[in-house]
C-alpha positions as CSV (number, residue, x, y, z in Angstrom):
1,X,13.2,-18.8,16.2
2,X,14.6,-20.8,13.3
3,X,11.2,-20.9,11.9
4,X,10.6,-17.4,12.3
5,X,14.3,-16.5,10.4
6,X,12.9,-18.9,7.2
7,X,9.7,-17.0,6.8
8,X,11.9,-14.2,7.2
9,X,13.9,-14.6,4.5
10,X,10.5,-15.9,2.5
11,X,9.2,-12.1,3.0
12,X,12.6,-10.3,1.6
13,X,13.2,-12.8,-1.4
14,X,8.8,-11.7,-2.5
15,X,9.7,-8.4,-1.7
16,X,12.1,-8.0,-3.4
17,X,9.9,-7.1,-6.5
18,X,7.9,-4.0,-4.3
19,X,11.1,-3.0,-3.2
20,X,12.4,-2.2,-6.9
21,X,9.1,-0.9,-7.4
22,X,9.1,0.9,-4.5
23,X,12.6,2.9,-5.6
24,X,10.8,3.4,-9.0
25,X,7.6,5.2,-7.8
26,X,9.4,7.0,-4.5
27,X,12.0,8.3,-6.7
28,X,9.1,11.0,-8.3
29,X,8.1,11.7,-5.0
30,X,11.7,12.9,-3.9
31,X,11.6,14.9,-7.2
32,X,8.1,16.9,-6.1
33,X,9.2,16.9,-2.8
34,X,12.7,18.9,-3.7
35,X,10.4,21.0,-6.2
36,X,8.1,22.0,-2.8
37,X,10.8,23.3,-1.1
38,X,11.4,20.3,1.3
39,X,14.9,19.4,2.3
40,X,17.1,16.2,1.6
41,X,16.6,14.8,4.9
42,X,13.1,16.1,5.3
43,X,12.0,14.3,2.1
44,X,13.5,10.8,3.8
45,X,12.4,11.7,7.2
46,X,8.9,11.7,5.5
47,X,9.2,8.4,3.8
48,X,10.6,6.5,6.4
49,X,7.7,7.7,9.0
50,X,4.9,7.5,6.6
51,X,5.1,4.8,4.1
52,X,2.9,5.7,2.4
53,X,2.3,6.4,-1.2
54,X,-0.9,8.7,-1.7
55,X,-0.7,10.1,2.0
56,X,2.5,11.6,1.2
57,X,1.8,12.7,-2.5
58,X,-1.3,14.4,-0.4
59,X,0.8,15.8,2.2
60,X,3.4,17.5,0.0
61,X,0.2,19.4,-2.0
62,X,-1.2,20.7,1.2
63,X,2.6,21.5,2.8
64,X,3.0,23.3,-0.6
65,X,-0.3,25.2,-0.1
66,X,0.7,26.4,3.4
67,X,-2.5,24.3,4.4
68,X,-3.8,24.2,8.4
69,X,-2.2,21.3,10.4
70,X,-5.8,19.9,11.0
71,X,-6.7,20.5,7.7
72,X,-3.5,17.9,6.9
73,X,-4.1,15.5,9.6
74,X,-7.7,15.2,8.7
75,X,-6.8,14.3,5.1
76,X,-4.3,11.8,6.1
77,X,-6.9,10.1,8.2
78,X,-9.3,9.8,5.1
79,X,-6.9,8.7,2.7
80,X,-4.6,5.9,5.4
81,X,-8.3,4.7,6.5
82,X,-8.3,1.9,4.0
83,X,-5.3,0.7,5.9
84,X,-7.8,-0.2,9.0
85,X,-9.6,-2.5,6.5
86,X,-6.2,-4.2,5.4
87,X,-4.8,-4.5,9.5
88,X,-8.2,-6.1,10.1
89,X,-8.3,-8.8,7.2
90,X,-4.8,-9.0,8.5
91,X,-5.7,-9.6,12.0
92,X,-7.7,-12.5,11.4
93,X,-4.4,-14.4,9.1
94,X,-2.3,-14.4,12.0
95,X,-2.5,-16.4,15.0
96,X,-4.7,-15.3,17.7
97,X,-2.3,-15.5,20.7
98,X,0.5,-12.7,18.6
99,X,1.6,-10.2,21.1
100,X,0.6,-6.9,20.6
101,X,3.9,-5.8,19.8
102,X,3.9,-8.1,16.6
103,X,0.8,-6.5,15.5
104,X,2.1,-3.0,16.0
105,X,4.9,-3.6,13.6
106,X,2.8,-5.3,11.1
107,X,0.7,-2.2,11.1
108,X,3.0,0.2,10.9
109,X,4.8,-1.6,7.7
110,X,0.7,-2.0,5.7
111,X,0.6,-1.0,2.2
112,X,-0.9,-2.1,-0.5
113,X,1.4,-4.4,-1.6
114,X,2.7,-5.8,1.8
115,X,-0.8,-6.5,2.5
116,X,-2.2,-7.8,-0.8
117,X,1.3,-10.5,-0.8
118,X,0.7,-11.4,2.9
119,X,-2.8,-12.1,2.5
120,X,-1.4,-14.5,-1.0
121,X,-0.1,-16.7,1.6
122,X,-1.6,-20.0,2.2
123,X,-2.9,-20.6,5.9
124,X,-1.8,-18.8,9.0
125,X,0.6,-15.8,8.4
126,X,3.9,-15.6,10.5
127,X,4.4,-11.9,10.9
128,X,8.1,-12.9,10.4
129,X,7.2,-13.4,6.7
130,X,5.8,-9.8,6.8
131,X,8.9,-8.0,8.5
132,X,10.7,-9.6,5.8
133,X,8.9,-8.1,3.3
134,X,8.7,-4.5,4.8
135,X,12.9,-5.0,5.6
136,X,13.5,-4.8,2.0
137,X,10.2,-2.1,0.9
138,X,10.6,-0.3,3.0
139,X,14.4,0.9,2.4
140,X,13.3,0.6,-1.1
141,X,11.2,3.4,-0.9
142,X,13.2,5.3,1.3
143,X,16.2,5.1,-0.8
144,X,14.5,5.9,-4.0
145,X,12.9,9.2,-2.3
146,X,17.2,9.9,-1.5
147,X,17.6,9.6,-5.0
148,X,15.0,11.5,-6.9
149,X,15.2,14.9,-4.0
150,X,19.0,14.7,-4.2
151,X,19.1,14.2,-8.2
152,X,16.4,16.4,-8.3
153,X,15.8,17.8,-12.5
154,X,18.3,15.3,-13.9
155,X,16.3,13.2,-15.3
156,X,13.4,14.6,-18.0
157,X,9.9,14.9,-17.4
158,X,8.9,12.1,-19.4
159,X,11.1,9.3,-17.3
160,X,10.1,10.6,-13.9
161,X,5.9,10.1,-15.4
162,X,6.5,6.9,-16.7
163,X,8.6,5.4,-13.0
164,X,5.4,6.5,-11.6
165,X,3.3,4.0,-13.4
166,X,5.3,1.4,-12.0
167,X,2.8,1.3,-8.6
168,X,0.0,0.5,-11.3
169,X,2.3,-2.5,-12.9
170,X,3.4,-4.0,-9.4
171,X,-0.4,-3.4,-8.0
172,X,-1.7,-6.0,-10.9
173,X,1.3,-8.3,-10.4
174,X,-0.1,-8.4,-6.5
175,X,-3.9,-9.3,-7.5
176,X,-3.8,-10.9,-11.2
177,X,-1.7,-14.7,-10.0
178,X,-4.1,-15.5,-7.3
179,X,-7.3,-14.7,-9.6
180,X,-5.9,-17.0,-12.3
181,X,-7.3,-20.0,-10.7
182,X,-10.0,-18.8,-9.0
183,X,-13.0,-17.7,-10.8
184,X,-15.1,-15.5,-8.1
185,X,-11.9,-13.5,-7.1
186,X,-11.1,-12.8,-11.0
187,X,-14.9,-11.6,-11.5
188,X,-14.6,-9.7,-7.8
189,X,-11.4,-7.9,-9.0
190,X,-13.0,-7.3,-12.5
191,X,-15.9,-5.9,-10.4
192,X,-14.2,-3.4,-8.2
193,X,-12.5,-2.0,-11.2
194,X,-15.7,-1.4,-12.7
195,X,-17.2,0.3,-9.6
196,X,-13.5,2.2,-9.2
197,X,-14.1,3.4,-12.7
198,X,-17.7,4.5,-12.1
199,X,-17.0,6.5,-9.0
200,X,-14.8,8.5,-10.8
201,X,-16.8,9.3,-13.7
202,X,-20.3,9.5,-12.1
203,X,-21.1,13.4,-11.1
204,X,-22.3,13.5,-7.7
205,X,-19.7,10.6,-6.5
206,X,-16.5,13.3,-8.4
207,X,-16.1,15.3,-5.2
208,X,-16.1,12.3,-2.5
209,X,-12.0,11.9,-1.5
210,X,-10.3,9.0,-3.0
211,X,-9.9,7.4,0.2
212,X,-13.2,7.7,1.2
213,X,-14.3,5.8,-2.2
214,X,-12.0,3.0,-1.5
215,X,-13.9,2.3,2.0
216,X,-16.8,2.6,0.3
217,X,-16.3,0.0,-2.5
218,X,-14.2,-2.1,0.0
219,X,-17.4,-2.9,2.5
220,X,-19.9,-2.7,-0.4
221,X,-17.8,-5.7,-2.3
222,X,-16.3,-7.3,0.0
223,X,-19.5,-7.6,2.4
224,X,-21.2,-8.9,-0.8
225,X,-18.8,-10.9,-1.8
226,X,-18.5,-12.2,2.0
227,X,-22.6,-13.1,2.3
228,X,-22.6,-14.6,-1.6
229,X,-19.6,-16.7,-1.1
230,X,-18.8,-17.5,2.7
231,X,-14.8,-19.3,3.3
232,X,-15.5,-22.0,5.7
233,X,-13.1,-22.1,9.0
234,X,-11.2,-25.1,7.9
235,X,-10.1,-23.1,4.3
236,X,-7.9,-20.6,7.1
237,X,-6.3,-24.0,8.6
């Protein structure tokens, strides 16, 4: 157990920086949540359960627009589905014999930014090192969603825009150190923001979901990526 309480505390001290980002982005969504008519507690209630940064910003458009509840559970499933991807990739980092009650945590706590730091670690992951990361995230964006429904207008328009950017900021502080030293994941990176960019710009690929692009770019890349340049067995040891 003392091993698992260091790796621990390894997840909250490089989480620390998506916590604070974290409180910056969630504290818009607490704003557009009060604006939708949500309560105080209904707003945290939502980020504590979900965790999830576009799924929410979704949810509070189709809450706002009275939408059917299949209608709403159907868009959370396109828009989360990228998180299968991560849980796999993650599934194969930690130690084949992890009870299933590990795993179900780890899932549970999957964003972006948990996943892309977990992944940064060298060798087997201890899903200790994870809950230590989501111990300090997720209050982070809890707390921040507390702040901006409870504050609500206080601060002006052009604050509120500019904390949500902060995702953007933290997302390249995930992917940009690794890339430095390795040239095919800086040109992979370099890729999928080209192919990002394209799908959004191309006409008949406007109207596919932004979740469903993101599954579609992850296998095309990544199974690319995966036959071009194979990671022998011993590179996981």
């Amino acid at each position: 157990m003392g091993s698992n309480f260091v790796e621990w505390r390894k997840g909250i001290f490089n989480g620390l920086p998506i916590a604070l980002g974290y409180l910056a982005v969630s504290f818009s969504f607490g704003i557009i949540a009060e604006q939708a008519g949500l309560h105080i507690l209904e707003s945290v209630i939502m980020s504590f359960t979900n965790f999830t940064s576009a799924g929410q910003f979704a949810g509070l458009t189709l809450i706002a627009t009275s939408a059917l509840l299949v209608e709403m559970a159907l868009t959370q499933l396109i828009i989360n589905s990228r998180y299968f991807l991560m849980s796999a990739a993650l599934s194969q980092k930690i130690d084949p014999n992890t009870p299933l009650r590990h795993r179900m945590i780890m899932a549970f706590g999957i964003t972006d930014e948990v996943f892309g730091v977990s992944m940064a670690v060298k060798g087997k992951l201890n899903p200790f090192y994870t809950y230590g990361i989501i111990s300090v995230a997720l209050p982070g964006w809890t707390l921040g969603t507390f702040l901006g429904a409870y504050l609500g207008d206080v601060l002006p328009t052009s604050i509120t825009s500019a904390l949500s950017i902060a995702l953007y900021g933290m997302l390249l502080a995930v992917i940009l150190p690794p890339a430095r030293g390795n040239k095919i994941l800086f040109n992979l990176i370099v890729i999928s923001m080209l192919g990002s960019f394209l799908v959004d710009v191309v006409p008949y690929l406007q109207n596919i979901s932004t979740g469903v692009k993101i599954i579609l770019l992850t296998f095309i890349i990544a199974g690319i990526a995966a036959a071009l340049f194979p990671i022998g067995e011993d590179a996981h040891e």
